[in-house]
C-alpha positions in Angstrom: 0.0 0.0 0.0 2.8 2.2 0.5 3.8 2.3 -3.2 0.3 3.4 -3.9 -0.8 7.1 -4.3 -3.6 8.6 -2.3 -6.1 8.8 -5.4 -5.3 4.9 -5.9 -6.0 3.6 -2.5 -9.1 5.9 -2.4 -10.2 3.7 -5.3 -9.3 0.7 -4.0 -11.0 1.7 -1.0 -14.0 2.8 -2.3 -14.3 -0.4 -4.6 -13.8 -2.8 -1.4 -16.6 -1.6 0.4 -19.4 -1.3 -2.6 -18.4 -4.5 -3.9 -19.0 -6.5 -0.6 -22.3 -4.3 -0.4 -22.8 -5.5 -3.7 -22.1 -9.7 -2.6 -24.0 -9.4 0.6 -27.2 -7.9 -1.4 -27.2 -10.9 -3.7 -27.5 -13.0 -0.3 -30.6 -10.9 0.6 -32.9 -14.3 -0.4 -31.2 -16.8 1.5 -30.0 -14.7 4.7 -34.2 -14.2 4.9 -34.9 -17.8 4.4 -31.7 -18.6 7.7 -33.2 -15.9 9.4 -36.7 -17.7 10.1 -35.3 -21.0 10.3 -33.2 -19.6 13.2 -36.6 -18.2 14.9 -37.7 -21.5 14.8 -34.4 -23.5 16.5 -34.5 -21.0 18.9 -38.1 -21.9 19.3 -39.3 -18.3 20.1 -42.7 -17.8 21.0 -45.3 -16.5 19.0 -48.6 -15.9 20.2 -51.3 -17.5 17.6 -54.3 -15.5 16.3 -55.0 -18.9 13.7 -57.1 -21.1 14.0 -58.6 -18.9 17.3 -57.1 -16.6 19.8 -54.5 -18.2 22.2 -54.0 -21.7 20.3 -51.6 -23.8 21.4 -48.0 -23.3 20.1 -46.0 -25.9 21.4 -42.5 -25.7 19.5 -40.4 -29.5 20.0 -36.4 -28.4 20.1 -36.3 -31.3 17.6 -33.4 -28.7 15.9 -31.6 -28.2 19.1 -31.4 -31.9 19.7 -30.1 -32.7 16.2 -27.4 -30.6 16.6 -26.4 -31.8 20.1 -26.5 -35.4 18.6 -24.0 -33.7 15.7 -21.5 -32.1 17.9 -21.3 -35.2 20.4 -20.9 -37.5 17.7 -18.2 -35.4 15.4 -16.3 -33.9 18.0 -14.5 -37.2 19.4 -13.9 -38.2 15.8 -11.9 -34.8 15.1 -10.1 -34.5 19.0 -8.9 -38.2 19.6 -6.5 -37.8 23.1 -3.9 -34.8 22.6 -4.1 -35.7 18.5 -6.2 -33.7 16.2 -3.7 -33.8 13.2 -2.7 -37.1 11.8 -0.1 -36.7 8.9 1.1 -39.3 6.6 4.0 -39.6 3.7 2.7 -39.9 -0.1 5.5 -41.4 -1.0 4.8 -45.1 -2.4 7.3 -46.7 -0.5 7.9 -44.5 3.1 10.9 -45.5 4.6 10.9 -45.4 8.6 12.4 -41.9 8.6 9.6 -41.0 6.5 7.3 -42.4 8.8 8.6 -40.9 12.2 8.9 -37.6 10.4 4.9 -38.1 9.7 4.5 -38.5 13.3 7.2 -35.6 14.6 4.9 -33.3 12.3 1.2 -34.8 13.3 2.5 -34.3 17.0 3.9 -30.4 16.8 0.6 -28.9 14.7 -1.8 -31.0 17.1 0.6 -29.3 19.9 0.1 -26.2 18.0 -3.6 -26.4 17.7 -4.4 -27.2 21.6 -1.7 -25.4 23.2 -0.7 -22.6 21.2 -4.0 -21.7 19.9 -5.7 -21.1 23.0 -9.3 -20.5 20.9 -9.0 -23.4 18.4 -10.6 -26.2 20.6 -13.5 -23.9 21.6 -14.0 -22.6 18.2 -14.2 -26.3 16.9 -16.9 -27.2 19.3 -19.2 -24.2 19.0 -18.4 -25.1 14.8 -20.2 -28.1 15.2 -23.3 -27.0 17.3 -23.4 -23.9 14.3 -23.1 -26.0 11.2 -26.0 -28.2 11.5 -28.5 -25.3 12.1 -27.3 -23.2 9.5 -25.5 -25.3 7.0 -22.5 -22.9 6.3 -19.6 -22.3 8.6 -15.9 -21.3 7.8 -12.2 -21.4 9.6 -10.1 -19.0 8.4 -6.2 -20.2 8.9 -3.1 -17.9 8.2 0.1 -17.1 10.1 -0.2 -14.4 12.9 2.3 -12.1 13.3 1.2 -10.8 16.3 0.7 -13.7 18.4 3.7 -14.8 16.6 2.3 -18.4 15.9 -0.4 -20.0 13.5 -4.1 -19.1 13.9 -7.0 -20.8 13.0 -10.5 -18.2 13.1 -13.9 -19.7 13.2 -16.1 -17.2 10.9 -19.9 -17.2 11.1 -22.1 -17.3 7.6 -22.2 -13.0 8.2 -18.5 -12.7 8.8 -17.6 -14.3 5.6 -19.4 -12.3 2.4 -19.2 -14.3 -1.0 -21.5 -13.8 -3.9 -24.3 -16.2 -4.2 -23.4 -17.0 -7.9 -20.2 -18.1 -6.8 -19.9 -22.1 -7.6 -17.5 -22.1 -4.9 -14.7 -20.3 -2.9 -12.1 -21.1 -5.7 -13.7 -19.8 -8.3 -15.0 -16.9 -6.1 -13.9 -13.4 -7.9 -14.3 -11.9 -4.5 -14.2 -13.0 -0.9 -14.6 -11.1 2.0 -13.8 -11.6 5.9 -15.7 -9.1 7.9 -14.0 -8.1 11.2 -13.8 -5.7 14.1 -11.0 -4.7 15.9 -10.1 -2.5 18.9 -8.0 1.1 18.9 -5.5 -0.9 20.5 -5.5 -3.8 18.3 -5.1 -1.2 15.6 -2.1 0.4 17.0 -0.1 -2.7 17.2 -0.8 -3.5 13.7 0.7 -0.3 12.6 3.7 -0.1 14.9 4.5 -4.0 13.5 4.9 -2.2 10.0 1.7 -4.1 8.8 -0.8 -1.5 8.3 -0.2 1.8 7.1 0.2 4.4 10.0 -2.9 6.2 9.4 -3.8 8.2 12.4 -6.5 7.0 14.5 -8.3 9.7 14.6 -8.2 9.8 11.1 -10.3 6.5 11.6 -12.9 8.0 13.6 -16.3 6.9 12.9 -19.2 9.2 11.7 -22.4 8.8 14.1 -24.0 6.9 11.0 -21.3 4.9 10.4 -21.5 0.5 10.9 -24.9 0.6 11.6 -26.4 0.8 8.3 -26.7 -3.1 8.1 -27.2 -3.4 11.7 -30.8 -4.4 11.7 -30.3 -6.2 8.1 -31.1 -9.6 8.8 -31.2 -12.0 11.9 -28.3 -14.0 11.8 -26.0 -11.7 14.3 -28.9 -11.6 16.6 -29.9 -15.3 16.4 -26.2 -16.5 16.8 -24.7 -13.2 18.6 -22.2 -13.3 16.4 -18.7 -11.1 17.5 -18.8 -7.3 16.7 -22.8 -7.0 16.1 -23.8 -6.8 19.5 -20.7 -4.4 20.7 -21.8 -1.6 18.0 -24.2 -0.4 20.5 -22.5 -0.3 23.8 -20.8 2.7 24.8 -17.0 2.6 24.4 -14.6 4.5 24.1 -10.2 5.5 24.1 -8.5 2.2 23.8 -11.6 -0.1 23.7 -13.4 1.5 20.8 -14.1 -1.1 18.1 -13.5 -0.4 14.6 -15.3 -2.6 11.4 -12.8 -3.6 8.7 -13.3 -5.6 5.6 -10.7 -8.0 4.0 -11.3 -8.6 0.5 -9.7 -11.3 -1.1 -10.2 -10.1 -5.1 -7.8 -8.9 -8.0 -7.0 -5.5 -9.1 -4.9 -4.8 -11.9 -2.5 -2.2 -10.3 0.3 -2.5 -12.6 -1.5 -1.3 -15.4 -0.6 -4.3 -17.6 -4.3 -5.3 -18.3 -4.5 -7.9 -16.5 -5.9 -7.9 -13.0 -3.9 -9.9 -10.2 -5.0 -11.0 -7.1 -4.4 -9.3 -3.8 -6.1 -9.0 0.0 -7.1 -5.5 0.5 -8.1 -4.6 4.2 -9.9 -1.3 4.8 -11.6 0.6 7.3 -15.1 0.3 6.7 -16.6 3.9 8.3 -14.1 5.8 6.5 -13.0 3.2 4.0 -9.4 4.1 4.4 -7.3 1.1 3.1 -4.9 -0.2 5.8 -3.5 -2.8 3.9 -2.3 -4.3 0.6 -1.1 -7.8 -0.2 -0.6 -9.8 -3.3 -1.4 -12.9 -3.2 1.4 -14.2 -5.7 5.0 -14.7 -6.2 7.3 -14.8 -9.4 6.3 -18.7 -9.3 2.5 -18.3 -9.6 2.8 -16.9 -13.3 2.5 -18.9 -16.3 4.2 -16.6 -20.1 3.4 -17.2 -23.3 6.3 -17.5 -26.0 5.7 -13.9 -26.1 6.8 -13.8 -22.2 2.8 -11.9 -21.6 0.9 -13.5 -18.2 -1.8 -15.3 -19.2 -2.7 -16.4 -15.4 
């Protein structure tokens, strides 16, 4: 982001934020349809005017149960002891280096996972009470240099905006993680030369500002998913929390014609990009005899 001018990354920002807008509008259909299947697993009642005044509405938590019955029965599958990660060598004939090697590696991530993520067992489990009710969960994995140590995110269906023409993730033109973070949280992103040093009160929020969608549908409400609820407490100073989108999508910034892909992060209020990353290397291209990308 640094080699980009101010016009650029006004673009860019600008661009992020209508085209998520534009994603999570083409959702509008089926983010209805979740929201009134979660009304009824949370078995809310409703007082009946049909087929007389004060009918019974008895609601069975036949939902609720399913998923219980989910979780119990996935859960031992995927933590087995201290193991969650079982590795194995592809090679047609392993020799027994290869195979202790398999196991060295199978013990560290599962170590990792359990230890060093303090969030990932927790996530897992609340994972698989979420993904039977509402059929689509992510986990978003990367390397954080922060916490200096692998990181594995569980994202809810409202965290996660992908258009609903998408076949599927890979052939996704955009993807975008939807996340909040704290003043602090920002400040340590910036003084780790990761995000551009943009000053916070540059950053500052108009009165409008993250709750356009905020009664949009009734996912965040139904699941109380991180972020939605926190919009309306009061907080302030180091505590104040900030919405940011990461869009996974290409842009063609070298003016070549053809767009590559990057991960763009910007601050949603004031849609002020904090971050640009491409998501290549010299390896990822393919030439032509003419030495021109085509991919």
């Amino acid at each position: 982001a640094t080699k980009l001018d101010d016009d650029d990354l006004l673009e860019i920002g600008q661009g992020v934020v209508d085209n998520t807008k534009i994603d999570d509008d083409s959702r509008q259909a089926w983010k209805d349809q979740l929201g009134d299947a979660l009304d009824v697993a949370k078995q809310l009642v409703v007082k009946k005017t049909t087929p007389w005044p004060g009918a019974a509405n008895v609601k069975i938590p036949l939902i609720l149960t399913g998923c219980v019955q989910f979780n119990a029965r996935t859960f031992p599958q995927i933590k087995q002891g201290s193991k969650v990660v079982k590795i194995e060598s592809l090679k047609s004939h392993p020799t027994e280096s290869d195979i202790e090697r398999a196991k060295d590696l199978s013990a560290h991530m599962s170590y990792q996972l359990l230890q060093d993520d303090s969030d990932w067992l927790d996530d897992k489990d609340k994972l698989l009470m979420v993904l039977p009710l509402v059929g689509t969960v992510f986990t978003k994995t990367y390397y954080d240099p922060i916490e200096n140590n692998p990181q594995v995110d569980l994202c809810l269906p409202n965290e996660i905006i992908v258009n609903q023409s998408a076949k599927s993730l890979k052939k996704a033109q955009r993807i975008t993680h939807v996340f909040w973070l704290t003043t602090n949280q920002i400040i340590e992103r910036q003084r780790k030369g990761l995000w551009l040093d943009i000053d916070i009160k540059d950053l500052s929020a108009s009165p409008d500002s993250d709750r356009d969608n905020k009664d949009d549908h009734k996912i965040s409400d139904s699941l109380e998913m991180p972020g939605e609820k926190a919009e309306e407490e009061e907080l302030d100073g180091a505590t104040d929390l900030h919405k940011f989108q990461e869009q996974h999508s290409y842009w063609d910034l070298d003016g070549d014609g053809y767009a590559e892909p990057y991960a763009v992060t910007v601050h949603v209020a004031t849609k002020k990009v904090m971050r640009v990353v491409a998501m290549y290397d010299s390896s990822s291209f393919i030439f032509n005899e003419d030495r021109k990308s085509v991919g």
